[in-house]
Backbone as CSV, one residue per row, in Angstrom:
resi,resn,N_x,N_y,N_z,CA_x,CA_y,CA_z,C_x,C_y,C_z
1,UNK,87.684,70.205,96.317,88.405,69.319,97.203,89.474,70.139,97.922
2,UNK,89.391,70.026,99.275,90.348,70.450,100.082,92.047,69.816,100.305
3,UNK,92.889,70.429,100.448,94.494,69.848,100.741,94.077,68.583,102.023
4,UNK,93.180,69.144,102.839,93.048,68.125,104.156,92.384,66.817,103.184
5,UNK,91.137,66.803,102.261,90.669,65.802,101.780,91.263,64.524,101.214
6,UNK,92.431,65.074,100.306,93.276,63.935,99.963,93.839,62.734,100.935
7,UNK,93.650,61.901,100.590,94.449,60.554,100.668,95.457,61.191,101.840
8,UNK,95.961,60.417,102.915,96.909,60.602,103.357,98.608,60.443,102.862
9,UNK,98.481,59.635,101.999,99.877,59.629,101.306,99.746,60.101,100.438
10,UNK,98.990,61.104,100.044,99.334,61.688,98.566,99.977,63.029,99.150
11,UNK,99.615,63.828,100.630,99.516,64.731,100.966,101.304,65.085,101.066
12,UNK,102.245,64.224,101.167,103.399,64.414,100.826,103.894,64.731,99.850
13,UNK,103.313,64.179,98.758,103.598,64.397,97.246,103.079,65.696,97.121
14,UNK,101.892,65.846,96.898,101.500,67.143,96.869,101.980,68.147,97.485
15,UNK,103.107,68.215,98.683,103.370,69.555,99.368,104.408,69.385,98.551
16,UNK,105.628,68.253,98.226,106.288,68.310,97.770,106.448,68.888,96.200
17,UNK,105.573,68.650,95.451,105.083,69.469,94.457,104.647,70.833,94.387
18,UNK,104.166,71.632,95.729,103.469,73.144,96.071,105.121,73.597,96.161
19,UNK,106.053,73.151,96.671,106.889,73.787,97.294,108.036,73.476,96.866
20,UNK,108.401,72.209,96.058,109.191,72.458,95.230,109.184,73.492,93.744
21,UNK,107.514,73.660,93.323,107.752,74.259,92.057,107.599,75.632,92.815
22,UNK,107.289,76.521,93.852,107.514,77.773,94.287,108.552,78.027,94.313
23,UNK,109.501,77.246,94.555,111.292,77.188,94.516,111.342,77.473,93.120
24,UNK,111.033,76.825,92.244,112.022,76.505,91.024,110.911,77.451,90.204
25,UNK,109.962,78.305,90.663,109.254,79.179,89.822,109.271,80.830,90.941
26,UNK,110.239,80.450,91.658,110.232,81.802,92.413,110.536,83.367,91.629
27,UNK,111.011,83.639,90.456,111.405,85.056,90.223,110.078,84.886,89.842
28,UNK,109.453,84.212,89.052,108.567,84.289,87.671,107.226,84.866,89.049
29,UNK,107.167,83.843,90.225,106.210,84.473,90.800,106.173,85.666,92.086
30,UNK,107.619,85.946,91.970,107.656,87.614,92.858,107.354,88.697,91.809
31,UNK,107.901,88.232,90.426,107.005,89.436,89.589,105.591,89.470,89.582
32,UNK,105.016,88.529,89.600,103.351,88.668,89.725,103.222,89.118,91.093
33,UNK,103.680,88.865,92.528,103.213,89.330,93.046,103.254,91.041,93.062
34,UNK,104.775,90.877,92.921,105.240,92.461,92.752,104.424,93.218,91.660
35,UNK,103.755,92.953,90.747,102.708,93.664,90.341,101.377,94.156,91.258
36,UNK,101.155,93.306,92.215,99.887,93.849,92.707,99.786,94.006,93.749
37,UNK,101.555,94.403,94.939,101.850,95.536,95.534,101.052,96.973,95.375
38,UNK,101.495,97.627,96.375,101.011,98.987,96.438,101.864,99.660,97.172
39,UNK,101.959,100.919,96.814,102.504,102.000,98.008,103.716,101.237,97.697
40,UNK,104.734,101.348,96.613,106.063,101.493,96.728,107.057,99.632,97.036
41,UNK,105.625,99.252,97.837,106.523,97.995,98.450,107.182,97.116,97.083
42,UNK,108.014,96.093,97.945,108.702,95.476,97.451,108.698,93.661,97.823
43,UNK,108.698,92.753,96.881,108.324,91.262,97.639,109.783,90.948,98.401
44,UNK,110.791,91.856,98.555,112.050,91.701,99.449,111.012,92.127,100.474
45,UNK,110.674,93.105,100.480,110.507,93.620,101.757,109.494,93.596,102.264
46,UNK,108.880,92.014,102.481,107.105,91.195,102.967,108.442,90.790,104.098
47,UNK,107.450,90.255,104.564,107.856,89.185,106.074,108.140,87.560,104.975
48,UNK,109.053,86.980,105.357,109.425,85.781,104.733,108.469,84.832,105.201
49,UNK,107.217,84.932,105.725,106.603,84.068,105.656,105.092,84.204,104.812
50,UNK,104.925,85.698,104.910,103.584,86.159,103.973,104.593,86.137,102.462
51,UNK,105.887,86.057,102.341,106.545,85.556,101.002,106.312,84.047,100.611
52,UNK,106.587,83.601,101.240,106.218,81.849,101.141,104.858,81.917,101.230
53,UNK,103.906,81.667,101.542,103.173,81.863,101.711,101.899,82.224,100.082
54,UNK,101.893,83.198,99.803,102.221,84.197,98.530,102.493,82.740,97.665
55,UNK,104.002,82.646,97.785,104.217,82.189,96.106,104.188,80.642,96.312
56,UNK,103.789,80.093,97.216,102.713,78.734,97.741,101.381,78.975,96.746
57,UNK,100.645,79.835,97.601,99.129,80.014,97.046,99.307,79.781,95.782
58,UNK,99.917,80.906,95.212,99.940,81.408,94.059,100.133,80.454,92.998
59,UNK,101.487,79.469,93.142,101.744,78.653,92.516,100.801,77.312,91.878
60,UNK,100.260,77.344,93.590,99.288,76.265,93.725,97.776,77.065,92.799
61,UNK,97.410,78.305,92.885,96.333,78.439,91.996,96.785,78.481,90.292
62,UNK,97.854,78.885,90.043,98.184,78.581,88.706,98.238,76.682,87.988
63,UNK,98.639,75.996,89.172,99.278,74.557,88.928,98.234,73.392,89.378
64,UNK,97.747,73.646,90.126,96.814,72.606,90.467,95.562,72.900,89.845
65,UNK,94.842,71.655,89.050,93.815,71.342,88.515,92.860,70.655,89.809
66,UNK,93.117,70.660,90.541,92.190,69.610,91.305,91.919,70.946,92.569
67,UNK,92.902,71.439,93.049,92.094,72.537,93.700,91.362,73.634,93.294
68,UNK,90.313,74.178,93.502,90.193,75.132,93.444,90.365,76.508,93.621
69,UNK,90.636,77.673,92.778,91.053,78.690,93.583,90.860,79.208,95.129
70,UNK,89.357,79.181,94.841,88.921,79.854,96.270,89.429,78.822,97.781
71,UNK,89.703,77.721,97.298,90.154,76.632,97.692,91.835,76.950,98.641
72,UNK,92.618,77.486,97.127,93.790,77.617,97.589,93.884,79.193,98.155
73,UNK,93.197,79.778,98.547,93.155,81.273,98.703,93.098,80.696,100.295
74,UNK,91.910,80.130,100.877,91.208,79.637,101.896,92.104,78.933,102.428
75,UNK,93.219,78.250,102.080,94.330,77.475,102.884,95.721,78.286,103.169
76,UNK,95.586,79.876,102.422,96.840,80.285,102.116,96.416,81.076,103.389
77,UNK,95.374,81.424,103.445,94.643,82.410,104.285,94.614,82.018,106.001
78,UNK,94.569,80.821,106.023,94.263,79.890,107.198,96.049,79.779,107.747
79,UNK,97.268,79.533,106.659,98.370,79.370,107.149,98.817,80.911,107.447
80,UNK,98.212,82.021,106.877,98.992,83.686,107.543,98.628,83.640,108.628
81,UNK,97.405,83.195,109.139,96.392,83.293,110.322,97.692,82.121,111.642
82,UNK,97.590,81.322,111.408,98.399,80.576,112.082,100.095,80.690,112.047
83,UNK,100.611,81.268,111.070,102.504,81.354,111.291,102.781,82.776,110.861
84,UNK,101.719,83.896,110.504,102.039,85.063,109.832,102.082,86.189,111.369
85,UNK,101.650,87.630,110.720,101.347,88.848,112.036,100.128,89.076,111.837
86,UNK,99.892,89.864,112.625,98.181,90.146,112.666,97.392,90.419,111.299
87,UNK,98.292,91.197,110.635,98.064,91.348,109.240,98.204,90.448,108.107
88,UNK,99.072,89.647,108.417,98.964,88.577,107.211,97.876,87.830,106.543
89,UNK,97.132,87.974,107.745,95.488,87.320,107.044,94.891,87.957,106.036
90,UNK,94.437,89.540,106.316,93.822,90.148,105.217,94.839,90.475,104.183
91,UNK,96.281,90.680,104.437,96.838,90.924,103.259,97.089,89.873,102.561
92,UNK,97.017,88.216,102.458,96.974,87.502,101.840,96.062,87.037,101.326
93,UNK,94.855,87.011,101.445,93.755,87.438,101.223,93.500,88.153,100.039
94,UNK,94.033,89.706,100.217,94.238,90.706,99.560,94.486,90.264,97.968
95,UNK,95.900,89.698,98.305,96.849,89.599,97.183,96.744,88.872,96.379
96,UNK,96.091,87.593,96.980,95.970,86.297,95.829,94.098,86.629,95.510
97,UNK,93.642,87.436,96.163,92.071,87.669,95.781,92.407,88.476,94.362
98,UNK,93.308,89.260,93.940,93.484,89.846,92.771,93.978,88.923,91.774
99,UNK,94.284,87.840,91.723,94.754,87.236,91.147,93.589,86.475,90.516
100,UNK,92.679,85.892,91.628,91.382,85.844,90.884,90.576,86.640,89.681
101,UNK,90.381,87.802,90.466,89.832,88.436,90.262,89.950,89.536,88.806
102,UNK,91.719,89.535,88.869,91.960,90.452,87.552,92.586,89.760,86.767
């Protein structure tokens, strides 16, 4: 099931839930991301929107039972594409694909 599929009034609750617990689980999930960095970087030093972004997905593939990963990868992927830089697509992509994956 897709974020678009739900109910129209649930879709408030639910962002409100993606994005309040990225708030209130933010160190816990810049260390995960900051594990699977490369080359030195740092989750200070992403673009604040492939940061949000990131610990959105992320949150949402740890927390939600009803989406699916590839699910929330595919929506995280779709929002770099639309508010990120040219790169935000494959590197978000990138980042939460390891998360699957390892």
């Amino acid at each position: 099931m897709q974020l678009c599929d739900l109910a129209d009034e649930m879709v408030p609750d639910y962002l409100t839930f993606l994005v309040s617990g990225a708030v209130e689980h933010q160190a816990e999930l810049d260390k995960e991301i900051a594990a699977h960095l490369k080359n030195k970087w740092t989750v200070q030093r992403l673009s604040r929107i492939d940061r949000a972004i990131l610990r959105i997905g992320l949150f949402e593939m740890e927390n939600s039972l009803e989406v699916p990963k590839k699910v929330a990868i595919d929506e995280a992927i779709e929002i770099a594409g639309d508010f990120g830089n040219k790169d935000s697509k494959s590197f978000v992509n990138g980042i939460l694909s390891n998360f699957v994956e390892g």
